[in-house]
VOGU-3710 file (C-alpha; in Angstrom, 3 decimals, decimal comma):
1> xxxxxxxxxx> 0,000/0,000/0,000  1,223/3,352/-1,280  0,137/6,913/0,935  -0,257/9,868/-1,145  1,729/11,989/0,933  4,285/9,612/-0,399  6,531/11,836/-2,707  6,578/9,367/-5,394  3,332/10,775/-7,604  3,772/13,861/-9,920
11> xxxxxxxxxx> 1,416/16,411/-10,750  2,432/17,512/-14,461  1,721/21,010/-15,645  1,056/21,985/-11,951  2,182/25,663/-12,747  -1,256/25,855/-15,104  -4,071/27,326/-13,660  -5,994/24,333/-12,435  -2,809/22,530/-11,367  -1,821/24,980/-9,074
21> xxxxxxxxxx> -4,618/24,505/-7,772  -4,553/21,007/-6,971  -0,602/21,808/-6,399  -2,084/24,094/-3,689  -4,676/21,559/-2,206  -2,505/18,425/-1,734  -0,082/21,199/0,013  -2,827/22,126/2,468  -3,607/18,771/2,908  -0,038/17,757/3,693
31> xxxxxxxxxx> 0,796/15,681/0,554  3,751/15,904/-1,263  3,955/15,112/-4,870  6,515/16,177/-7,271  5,455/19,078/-9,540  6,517/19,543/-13,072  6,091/20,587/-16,170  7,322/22,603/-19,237  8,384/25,771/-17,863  11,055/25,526/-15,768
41> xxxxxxxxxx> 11,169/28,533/-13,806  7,489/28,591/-13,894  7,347/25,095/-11,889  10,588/25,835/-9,913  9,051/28,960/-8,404  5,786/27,446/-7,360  7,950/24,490/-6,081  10,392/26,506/-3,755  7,044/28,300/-2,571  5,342/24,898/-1,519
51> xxxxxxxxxx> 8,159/23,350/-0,128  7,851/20,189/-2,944  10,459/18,780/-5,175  10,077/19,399/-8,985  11,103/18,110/-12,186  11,270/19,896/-15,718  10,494/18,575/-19,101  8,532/18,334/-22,262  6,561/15,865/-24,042  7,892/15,561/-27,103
61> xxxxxxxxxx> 10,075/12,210/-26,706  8,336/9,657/-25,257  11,575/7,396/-24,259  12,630/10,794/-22,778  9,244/11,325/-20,639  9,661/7,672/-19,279  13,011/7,978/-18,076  11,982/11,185/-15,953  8,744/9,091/-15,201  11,282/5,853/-13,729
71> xxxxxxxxxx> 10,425/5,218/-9,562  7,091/7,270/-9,459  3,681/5,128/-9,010  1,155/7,875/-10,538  0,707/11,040/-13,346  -1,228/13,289/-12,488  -1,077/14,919/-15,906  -3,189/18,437/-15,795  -1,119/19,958/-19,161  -3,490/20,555/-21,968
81> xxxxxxxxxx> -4,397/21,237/-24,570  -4,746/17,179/-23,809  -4,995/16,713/-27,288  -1,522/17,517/-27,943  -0,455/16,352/-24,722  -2,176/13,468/-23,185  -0,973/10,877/-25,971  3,285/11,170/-25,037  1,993/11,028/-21,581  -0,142/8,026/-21,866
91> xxxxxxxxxx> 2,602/6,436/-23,763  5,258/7,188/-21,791  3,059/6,186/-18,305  2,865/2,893/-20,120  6,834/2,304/-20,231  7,298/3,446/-17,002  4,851/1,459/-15,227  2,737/4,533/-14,041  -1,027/5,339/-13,398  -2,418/8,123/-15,460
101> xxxxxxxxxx> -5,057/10,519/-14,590  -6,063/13,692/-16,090  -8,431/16,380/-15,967  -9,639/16,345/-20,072  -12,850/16,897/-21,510  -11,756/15,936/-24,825  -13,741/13,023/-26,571  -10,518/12,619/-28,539  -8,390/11,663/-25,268  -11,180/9,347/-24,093
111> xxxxxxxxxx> -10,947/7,369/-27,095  -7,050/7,200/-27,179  -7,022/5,647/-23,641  -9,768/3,471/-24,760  -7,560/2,092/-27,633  -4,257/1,564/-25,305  -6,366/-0,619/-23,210  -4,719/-3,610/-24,187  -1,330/-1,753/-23,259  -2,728/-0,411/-20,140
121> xxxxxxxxxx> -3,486/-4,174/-18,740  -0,153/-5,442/-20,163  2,042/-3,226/-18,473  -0,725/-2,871/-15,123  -1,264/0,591/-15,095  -4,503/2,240/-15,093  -5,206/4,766/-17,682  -8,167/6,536/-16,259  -8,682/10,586/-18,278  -11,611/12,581/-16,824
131> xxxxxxxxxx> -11,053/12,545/-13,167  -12,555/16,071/-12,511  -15,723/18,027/-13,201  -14,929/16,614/-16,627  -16,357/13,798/-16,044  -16,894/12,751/-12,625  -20,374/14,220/-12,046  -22,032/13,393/-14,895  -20,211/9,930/-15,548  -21,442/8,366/-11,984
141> xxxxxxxxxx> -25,359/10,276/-12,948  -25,057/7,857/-16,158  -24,213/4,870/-14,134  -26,519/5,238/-11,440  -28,997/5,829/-14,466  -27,790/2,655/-16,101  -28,393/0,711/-12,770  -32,135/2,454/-12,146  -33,431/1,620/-15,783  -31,102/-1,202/-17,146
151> xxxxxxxxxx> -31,944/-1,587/-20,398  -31,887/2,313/-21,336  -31,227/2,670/-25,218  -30,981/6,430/-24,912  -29,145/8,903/-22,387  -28,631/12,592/-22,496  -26,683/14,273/-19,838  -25,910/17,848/-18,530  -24,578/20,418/-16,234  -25,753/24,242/-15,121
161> xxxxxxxxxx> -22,569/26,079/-14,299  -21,934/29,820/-14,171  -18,063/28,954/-13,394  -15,706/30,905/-16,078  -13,286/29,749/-17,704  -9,548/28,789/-17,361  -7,354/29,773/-20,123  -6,608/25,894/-21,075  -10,836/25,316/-20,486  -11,220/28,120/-23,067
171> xxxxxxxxxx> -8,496/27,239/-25,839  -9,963/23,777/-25,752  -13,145/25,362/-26,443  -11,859/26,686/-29,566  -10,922/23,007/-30,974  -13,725/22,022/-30,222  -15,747/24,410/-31,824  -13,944/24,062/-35,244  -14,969/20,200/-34,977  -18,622/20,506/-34,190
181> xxxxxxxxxx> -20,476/19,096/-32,414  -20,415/15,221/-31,285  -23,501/12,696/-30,183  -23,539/9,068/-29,841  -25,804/7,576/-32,269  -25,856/3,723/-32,760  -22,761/3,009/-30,238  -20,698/5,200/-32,805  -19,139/9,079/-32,159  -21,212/11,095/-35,159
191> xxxxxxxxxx> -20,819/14,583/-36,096  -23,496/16,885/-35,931  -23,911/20,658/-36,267  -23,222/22,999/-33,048  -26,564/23,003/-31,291  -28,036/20,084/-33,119  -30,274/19,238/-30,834  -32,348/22,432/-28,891  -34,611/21,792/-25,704  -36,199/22,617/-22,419
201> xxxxxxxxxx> -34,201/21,139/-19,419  -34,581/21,431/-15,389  -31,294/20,629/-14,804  -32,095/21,295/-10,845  -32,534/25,175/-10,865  -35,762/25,676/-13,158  -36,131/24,783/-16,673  -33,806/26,916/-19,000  -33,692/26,317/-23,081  -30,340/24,297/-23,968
211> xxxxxxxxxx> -28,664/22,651/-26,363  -26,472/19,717/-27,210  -22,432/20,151/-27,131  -19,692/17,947/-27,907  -19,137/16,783/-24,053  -16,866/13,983/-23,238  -19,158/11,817/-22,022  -20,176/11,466/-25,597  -17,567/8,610/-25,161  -16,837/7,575/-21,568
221> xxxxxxxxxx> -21,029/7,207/-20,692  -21,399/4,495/-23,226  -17,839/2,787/-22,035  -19,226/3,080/-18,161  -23,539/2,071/-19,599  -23,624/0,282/-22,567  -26,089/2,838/-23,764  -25,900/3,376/-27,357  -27,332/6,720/-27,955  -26,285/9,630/-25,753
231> xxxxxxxxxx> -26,025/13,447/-25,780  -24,771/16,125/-23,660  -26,469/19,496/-23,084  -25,727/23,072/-21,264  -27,925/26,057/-20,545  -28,224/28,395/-23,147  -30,068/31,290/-24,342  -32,015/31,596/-27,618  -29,262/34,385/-28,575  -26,491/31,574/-27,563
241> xxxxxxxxxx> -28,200/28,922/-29,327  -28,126/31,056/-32,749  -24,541/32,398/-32,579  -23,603/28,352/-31,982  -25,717/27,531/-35,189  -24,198/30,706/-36,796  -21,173/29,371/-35,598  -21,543/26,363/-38,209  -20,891/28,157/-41,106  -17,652/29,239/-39,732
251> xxxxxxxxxx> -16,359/26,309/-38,605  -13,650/25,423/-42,062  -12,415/29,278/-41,203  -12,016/28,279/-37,069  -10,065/24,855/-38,305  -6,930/27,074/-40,153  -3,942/26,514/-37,733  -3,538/30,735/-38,894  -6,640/31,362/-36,805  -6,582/28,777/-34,107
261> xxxxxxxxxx> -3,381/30,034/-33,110  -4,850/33,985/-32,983  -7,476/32,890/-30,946  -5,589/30,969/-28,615  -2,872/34,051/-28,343  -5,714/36,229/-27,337  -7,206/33,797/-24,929  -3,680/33,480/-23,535  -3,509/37,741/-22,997  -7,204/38,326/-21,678
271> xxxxxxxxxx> -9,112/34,994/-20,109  -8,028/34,501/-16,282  -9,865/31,604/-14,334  -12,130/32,099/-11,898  -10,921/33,696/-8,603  -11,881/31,916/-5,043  -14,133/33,913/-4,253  -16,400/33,564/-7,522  -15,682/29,674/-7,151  -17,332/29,670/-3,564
281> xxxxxxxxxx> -20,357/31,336/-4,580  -21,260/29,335/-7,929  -22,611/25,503/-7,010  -23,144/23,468/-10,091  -26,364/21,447/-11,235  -25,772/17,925/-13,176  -28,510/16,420/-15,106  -29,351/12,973/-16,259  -32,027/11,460/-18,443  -32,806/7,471/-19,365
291> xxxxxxxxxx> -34,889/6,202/-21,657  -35,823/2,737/-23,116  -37,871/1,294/-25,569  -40,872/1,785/-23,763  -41,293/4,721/-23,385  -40,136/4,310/-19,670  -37,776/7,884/-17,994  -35,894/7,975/-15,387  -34,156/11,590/-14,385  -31,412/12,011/-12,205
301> xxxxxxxxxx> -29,998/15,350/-10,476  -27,344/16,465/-8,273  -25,830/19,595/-6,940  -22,367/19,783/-6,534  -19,162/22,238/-6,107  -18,241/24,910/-8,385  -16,668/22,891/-11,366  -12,570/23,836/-10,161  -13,284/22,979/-7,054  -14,748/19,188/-7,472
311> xxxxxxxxxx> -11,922/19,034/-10,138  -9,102/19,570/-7,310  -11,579/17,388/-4,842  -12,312/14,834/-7,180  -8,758/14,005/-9,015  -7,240/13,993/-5,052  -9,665/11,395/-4,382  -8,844/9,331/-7,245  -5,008/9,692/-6,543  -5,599/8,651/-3,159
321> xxxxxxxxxx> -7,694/5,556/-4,366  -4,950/4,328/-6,790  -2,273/4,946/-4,216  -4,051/2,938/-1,583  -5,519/0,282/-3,418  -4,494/-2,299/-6,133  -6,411/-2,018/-9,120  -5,973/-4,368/-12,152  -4,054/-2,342/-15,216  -6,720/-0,898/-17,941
331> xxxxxxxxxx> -8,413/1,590/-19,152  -11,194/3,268/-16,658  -13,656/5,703/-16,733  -13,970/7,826/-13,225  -17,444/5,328/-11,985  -15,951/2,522/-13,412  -13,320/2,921/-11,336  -14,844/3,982/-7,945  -18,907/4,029/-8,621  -21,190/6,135/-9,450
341> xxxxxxxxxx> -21,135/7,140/-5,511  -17,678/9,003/-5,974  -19,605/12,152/-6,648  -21,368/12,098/-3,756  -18,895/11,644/-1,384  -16,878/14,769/-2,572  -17,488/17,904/-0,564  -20,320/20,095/-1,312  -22,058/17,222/-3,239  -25,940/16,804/-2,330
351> xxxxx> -27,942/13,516/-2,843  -28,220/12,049/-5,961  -31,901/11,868/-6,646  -33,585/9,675/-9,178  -36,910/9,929/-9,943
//
C-alpha cells in the first residue's frame, strides 16, 4: 500500500491554472507530490514556494518522458491542450509502469485511452482521463442511471454552471468548436452541427432552453452504460443557441492553424480563471435522463461544487484511491473505477436523486 503523501506521484503542468490549484490543495492537505512541467522557472518557483520537489520537461520524446517518469507510481497529468499532450503522456506512463489521470474533456483523449487498453493491462497501469468536473459528475449520474433503468437505449446528460473559464478550459473550447459538435448515435461518435439538438431542461434550478455540445461523455457514458445513444447538453439562451448555429458556417475558417493560433494568443492575454471567491459562490447542477424502448424515464440530479473545485476534490480522491488500493491495469472511466457514488462523497455534493 502506497500513501499519497508519499513523494513518489507527480502532478504535471502543476504551474497551469488548475494545477496549481490542486498543487495548492494536496499542500494544504499535507501531501507531497513532485510538480513539473514545461516551464522551468514557472514550476521551480511554485515548487520553492510549496516546499515540494520538482522536475522539468517536455513531451515531445516519449523514451525521454519515461526515463523522468522511472520510480514514481502515478501522473497526475493536468497539461493541456490534452490533445496535444495526453498521448506522449499516456505512452510514456505505459513504459514506465505509471497510473495516469487527467483532468480532459476531450472526446478525442477518451478514445485514445480506450484504444491503449490492451497496453494499459499489459504493463498494469490504469489509464483513467476525466477525473474532474470533466467527467466525474455526470459519468457516476449515467451509471446510477444505467443501474435504475437497465436496459436504457438512450441517455442525455448535462450540467448548469456559471463557473468561467480557465485559459486551457477556453483554448480547448476553440478546438472544439472548429470540430462541431459530437452525439452518440448507434454506439458510434457522429458529427453533428453545433446546437443540433435544442430543448427545455430542469437541470435542478428551473427549466432553462439548452442545447447539445460535444461533451466527453459522448464517449466515456457508453464505455461506463452500454447505452448506445447519448447526448450532452448546457444552458443556453435563444441568442447563444443562434450564434452556436451561426457558428456552423464558420467552422472550415475556425479549423486554419492561422486562426486557431490567434485565438488561442488572445485567450492566452485576456481569459483569467475564476478567482476563489467567484468559485465559492457558484454551485453546479448535473442532469441525467434514461430512456428505453418503452417509453419508460428515469431523471437524475445532483448539486455539486463549483466545477474547479470538485476538479481539485475529485482528481485527489482518485489519486488517493490508486495509491491505496491495487487495481488491475486498464483503461477506466472515473465510476468505473470507484462508482457512481464518488460524486457524492466529494465535498459540497448533495444527494443524488432519481426519480
Amino acid at each position: 500500500m502506497t500513501n499519497a503523501n508519499d513523494s513518489n506521484w507527480i502532478i504535471y503542468g502543476a504551474n497551469g491554472y488548475t494545477g496549481e490549484l490542486i498543487a495548492r490543495e494536496v499542500v494544504r492537505q499535507g501531501l507531497k507530490p513532485t510538480l513539473a512541467g514545461r516551464n522551468k522557472a514557472k514550476v521551480e518557483a511554485l515548487a520553492q514556494e510549496l516546499g515540494l520537489g520538482y522536475k522539468a520537461f517536455g513531451l515531445d520524446n516519449v523514451d525521454a518522458v519515461s526515463e523522468q517518469l522511472q520510480g514514481f507510481k502515478l501522473v497526475m497529468h493536468c497539461a493541456g491542450p490534452f490533445s496535444a499532450t495526453s498521448k506522449p503522456m499516456m505512452e510514456a506512463c505505459i513504459k514506465a509502469g505509471a497510473h495516469y489521470l487527467d483532468i480532459t474533456g476531450e472526446i478525442s483523449v477518451f478514445e485514445l485511452a480506450q484504444s491503449l487498453n490492451s497496453q494499459a493491462e499489459k504493463a498494469d497501469i490504469v489509464l483513467c482521463p476525466g477525473v474532474g468536473f470533466d467527467v466525474i459528475p455526470t459519468d457516476c449520474v449515467a451509471a446510477a442511471l444505467k443501474e435504475a433503468l437497465p436496459d436504457a437505449t438512450h441517455l442525455a446528460l448535462g450540467f448548469d454552471s456559471k463557473t468561467g473559464l480557465s485559459p486551457g478550459t477556453a483554448k480547448t473550447s476553440t478546438e472544439g468548436m472548429a470540430e462541431g459538435g459530437k452525439i452518440r448515435k448507434n454506439g458510434k461518435i457522429t458529427t453533428v452541427p453545433l446546437a443540433h439538438y435544442v430543448r427545455t431542461i430542469d437541470f435542478g434550478d428551473g427549466k432553462k432552453s439548452a442545447m447539445s455540445v460535444p461533451w466527453g461523455d459522448v464517449s466515456t457514458a457508453f464505455y461506463t452504460t452500454g447505452i448506445p445513444n447519448i447526448e450532452v447538453f448546457v444552458p443556453a439562451p435563444p441568442k447563444m443557441i443562434f450564434g452556436a448555429k451561426m457558428m456552423n458556417c464558420f467552422r472550415p475558417v475556425l479549423k486554419l492553424n492561422a486562426v486557431q493560433k490567434f485565438i488561442k494568443s488572445r485567450i492566452e492575454k485576456t481569459v483569467v480563471g475564476p478567482n476563489e471567491e467567484l468559485r465559492a459562490k457558484v454551485p453546479t447542477y448535473v442532469w441525467g435522463e434514461a430512456r428505453n424502448t418503452r417509453g419508460e424515464i428515469k431523471t437524475a440530479r445532483i448539486q455539486t461544487e463549483n466545477a474547479y473545485s470538485l476538479t481539485v476534490n475529485g482528481s485527489l480522491t482518485v489519486v488517493n484511491y490508486l495509491l491505496k488500493n491495487t487495481v488491475k491495469g486498464g483503461t477506466y472511466t472515473p465510476a468505473k473505477l470507484m462508482g457512481y457514488k464518488l460524486v457524492t462523497e466529494l465535498p459540497g455534493s448533495g444527494s443524488l436523486v432519481i426519480i
